[in-house]
C-alpha positions in Angstrom: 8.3 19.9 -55.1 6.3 22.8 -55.4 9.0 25.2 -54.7 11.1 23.7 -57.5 8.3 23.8 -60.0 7.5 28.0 -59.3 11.2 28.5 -59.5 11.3 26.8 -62.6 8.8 29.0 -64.3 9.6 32.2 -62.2 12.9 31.7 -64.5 10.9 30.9 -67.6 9.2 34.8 -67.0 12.4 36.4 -66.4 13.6 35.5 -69.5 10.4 36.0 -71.4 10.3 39.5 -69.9 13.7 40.2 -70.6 12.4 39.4 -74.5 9.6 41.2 -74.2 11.7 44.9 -73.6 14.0 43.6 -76.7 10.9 43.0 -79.0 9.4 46.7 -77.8 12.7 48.2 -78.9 12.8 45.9 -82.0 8.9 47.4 -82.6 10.0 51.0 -82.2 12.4 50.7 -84.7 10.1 48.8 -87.3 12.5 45.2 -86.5 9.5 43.3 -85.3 5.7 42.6 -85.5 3.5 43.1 -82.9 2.4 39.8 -83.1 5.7 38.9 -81.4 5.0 41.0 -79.2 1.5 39.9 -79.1 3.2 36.3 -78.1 5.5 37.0 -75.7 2.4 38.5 -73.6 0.6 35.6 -74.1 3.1 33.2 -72.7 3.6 35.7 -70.2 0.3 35.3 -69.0 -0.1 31.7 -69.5 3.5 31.4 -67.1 1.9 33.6 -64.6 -1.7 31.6 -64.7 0.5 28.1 -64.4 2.4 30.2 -61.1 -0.7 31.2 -59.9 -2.2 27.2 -60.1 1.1 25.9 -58.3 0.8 28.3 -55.5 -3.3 27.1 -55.2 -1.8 23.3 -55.5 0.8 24.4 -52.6 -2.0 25.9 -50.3 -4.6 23.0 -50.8 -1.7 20.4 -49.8 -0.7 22.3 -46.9 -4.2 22.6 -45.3 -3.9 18.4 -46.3 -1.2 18.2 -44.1 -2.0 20.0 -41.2 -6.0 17.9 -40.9 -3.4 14.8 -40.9 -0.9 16.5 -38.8 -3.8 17.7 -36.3 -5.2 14.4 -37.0 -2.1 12.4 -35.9 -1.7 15.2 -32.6 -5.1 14.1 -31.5 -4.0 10.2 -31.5 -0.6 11.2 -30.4 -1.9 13.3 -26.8 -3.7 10.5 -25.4 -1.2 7.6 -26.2 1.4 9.8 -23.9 -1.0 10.3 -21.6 -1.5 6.2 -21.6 2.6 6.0 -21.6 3.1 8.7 -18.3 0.3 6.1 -16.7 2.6 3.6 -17.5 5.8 5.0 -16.4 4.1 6.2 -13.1 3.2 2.7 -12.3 6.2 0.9 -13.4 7.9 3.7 -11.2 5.7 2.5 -8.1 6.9 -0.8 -8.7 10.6 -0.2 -8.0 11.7 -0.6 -4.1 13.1 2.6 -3.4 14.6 2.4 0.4 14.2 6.0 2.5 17.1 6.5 4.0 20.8 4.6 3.5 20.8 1.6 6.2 21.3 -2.0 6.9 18.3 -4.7 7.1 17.4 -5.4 10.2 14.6 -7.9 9.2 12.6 -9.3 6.2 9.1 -9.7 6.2 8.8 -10.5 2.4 10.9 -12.5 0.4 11.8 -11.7 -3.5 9.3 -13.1 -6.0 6.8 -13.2 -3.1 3.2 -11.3 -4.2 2.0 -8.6 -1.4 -0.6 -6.6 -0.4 -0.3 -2.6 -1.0 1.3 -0.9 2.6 2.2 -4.5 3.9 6.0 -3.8 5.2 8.8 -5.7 3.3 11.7 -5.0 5.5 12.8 -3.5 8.8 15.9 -0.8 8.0 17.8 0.8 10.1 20.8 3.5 9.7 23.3 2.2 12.0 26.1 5.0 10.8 25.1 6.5 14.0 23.3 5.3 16.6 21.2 7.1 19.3 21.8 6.1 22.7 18.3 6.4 25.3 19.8 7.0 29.0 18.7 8.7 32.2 20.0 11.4 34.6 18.7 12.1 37.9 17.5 15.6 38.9 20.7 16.8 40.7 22.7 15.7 37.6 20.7 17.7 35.3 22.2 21.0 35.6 25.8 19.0 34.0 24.0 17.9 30.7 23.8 20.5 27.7 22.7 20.1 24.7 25.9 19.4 22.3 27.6 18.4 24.9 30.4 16.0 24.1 30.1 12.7 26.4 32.0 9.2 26.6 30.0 6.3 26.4 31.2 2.8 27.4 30.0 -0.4 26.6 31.0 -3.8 27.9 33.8 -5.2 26.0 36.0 -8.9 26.2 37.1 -10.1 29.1 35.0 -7.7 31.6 36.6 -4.2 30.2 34.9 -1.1 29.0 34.9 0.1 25.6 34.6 3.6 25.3 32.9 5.8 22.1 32.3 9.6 21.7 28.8 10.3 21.6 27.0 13.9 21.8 23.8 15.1 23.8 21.1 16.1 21.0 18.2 15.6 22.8 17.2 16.2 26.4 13.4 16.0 28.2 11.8 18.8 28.9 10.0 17.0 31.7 10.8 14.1 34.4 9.3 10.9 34.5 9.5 8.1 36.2 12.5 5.7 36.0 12.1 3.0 33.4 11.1 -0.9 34.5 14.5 -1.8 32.9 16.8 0.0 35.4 17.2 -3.5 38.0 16.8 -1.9 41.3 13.4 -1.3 42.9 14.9 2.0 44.4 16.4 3.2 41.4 12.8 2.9 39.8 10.8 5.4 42.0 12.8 7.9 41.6 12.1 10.7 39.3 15.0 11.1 36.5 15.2 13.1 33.0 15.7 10.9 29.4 18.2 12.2 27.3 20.0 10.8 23.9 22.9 10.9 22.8 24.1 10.2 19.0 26.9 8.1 19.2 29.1 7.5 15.5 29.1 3.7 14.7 32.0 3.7 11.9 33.2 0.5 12.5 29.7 -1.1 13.3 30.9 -2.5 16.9 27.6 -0.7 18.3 24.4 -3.2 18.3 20.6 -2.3 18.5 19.6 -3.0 22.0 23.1 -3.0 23.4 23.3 -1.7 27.2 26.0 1.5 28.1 27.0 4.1 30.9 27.8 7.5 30.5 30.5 9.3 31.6 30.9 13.2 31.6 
């Protein structure tokens, strides 16, 4: 608005100046009065005085608007503040699982209220699963690490299935054997843990499911 109103009489002056130079020609020559002269100026100034007020109207309105805009900036800040709160909770809200897996168990069923760190569900990722065996001393020196191995499982009607499995992880020190190999004899003697990652593609591999390993 105010823009279109200095325009307006920045035009106004242009063509009073531009009548202005004609009258002081017109004077020089004796074709005009110098009150015409006199009243060009005088409009002049008045158009100049009436640019001068638009400008002052044009500053006063823009300090207006930026206390309102400052103003609205102070209520605005702590409002998004409030909403990143918000958001943050509502984020904390949504179940977001670890890793990718299958549910093993549920401890918590849907719609059910619950404390804060109470377990919902048991996962597991049974892409690949990690087999826990043992080797005696004097087999030790044939396991590497990376080693590709064959592991065998019991399958229908008393035969052996066999998977591809690799050692990643063997014990840096012997322990004894474990109360879940069956003979007492096996269970004094002093043996090495190792695992071996075993791919599970076709999910026939169970949690808990007994194998051999073959090298």
């Amino acid at each position: 608005m105010f823009e279109r109103q200095m325009a307006s009489v920045q035009q106004q002056m242009s063509t009073l100046q531009i009548e202005q130079k004609r009258v002081e020609n017109l004077l020089k020559s004796d074709a005009a009065t110098p009150k015409q002269l006199d009243d060009i100026k005088a409009q002049i100034i008045g158009l100049q005085k009436q640019m001068d007020l638009v400008g002052e109207q044009k500053t006063a309105s823009n300090a207006t608007l930026d206390v309102q805009k400052n103003g609205l900036l102070a209520e605005v800040l702590p409002l998004r503040k409030q909403m990143a709160q918000l958001d943050d909770q509502l984020d904390k809200c949504n179940i977001i699982n670890p890793i990718d897996g299958m549910v093993l168990v549920k401890y918590a069923e849907p719609g059910e209220v619950t404390a804060f760190g109470k377990p919902l569900y048991k996962v597991a990722n049974l892409s690949v699963l990690t087999l826990r065996a043992y080797v005696a001393g004097d087999q030790l020196t044939q396991v590497k690490l990376g080693q590709a191995v064959t592991v065998l499982v019991d399958g229908p009607n008393k035969t052996l299935q066999e998977f591809s499995g690799k050692v990643e992880w063997i014990s840096p020190k012997a322990e004894f054997t474990p109360k879940v190999i069956q003979t007492k004899e096996e269970r004094v003697n002093l043996v090495y843990a190792i695992k071996v990652a075993v791919p599970n593609e076709t999910q026939a591999l169970k949690i808990g499911m007994p194998a051999e390993l073959k090298w």
